[in-house]
C-alpha positions in Angstrom: 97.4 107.0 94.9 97.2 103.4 94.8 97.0 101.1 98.2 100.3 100.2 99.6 99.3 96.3 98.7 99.0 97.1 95.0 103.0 98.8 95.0 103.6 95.5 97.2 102.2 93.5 94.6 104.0 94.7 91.9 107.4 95.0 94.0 106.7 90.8 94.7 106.1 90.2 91.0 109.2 92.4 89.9 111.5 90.5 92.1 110.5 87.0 90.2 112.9 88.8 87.5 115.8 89.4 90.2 119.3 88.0 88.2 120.6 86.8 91.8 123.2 83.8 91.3 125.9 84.6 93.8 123.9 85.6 96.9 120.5 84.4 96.3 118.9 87.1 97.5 116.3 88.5 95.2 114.8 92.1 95.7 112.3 93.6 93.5 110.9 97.2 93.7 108.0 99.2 92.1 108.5 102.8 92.1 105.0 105.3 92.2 105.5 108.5 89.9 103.9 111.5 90.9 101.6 111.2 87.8 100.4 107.7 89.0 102.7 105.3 87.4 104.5 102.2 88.7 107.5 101.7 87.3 110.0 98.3 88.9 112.8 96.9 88.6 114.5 94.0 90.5 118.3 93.4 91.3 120.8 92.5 89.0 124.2 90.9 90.1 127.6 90.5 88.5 130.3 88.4 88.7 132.4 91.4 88.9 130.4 92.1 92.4 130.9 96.1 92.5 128.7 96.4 88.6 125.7 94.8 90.2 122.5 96.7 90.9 120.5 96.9 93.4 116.2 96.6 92.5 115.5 100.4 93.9 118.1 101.8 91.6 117.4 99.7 88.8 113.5 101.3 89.4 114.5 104.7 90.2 117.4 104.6 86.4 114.3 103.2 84.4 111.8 105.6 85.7 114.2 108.8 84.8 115.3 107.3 81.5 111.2 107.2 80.7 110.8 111.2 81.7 110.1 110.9 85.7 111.5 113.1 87.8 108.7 113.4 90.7 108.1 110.5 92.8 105.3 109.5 95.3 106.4 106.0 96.9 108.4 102.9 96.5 107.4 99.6 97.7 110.4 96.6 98.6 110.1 93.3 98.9 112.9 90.4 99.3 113.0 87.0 100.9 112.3 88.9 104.0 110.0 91.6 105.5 112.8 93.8 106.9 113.8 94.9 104.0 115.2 98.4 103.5 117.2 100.3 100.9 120.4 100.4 101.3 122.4 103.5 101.9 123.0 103.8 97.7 119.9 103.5 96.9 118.3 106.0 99.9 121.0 108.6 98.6 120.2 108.0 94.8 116.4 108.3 95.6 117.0 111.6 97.8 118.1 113.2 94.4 114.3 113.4 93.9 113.2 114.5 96.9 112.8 113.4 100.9 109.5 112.6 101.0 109.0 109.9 98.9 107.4 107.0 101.1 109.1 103.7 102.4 106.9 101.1 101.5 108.3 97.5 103.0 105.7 94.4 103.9 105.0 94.1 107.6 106.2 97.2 108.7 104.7 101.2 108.7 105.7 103.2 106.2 109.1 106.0 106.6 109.9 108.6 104.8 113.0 109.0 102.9 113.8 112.4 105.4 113.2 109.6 108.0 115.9 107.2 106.7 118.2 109.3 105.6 118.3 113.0 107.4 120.5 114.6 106.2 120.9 113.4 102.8 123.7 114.8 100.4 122.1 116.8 97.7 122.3 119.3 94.9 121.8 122.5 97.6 125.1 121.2 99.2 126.8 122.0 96.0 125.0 125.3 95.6 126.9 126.2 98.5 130.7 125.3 97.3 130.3 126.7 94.3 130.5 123.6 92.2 
């Protein structure tokens, strides 16, 4: 697996391409696939606010639509450290699994169990039936 830095890197360069004209505030991601792969994507806004994307989701879409469906790590960055996903993107990424790592600049790495515990997922839906 590559260093954190290098997923950092490519999260910092992927948010150059954020589409952010409404809030200014650019997000980019780079995604690790379980075969080694960094896949990113950064945030995309709207005018019509509710169509916008978010960078993680925009990573995780682009990644699935290429074949991926194991996932090591994602790395965030924005115009500050604190960054996290929010709680769209943590569920979308749970679809894939808990233990993909939280990379974010300045701060130790989380799980996804860790952010989100008790995620919604498809063994929920094994129980109703549906």
């Amino acid at each position: 697996m590559p260093p954190a830095s290098e997923l950092l890197r490519a999260a910092q360069d992927a948010r150059k391409h954020a589409y952010a004209p409404y809030s200014k505030h650019t997000v980019g991601a780079a995604l690790l696939t379980e075969g080694g792969e960094i896949v990113t994507g950064a945030n995309v806004e709207n005018a019509s606010y509710p169509v916008g994307m978010c960078a993680e989701r925009t990573a995780l879409y682009t990644a699935v639509a290429q074949g991926h469906r194991s996932f090591q790590a994602i790395a965030i960055a924005g115009p500050e450290k604190a960054i996290s996903p929010c709680g769209a993107c943590r569920q979308a990424l749970s679809e894939f699994g808990d233990g993909i790592r939280i990379i974010r600049e300045g701060y130790d790495d989380v799980t996804l169990r860790e952010l989100l515990p008790d995620a919604f997922g498809p063994r929920n839906l094994a129980r109703t039936g549906v």
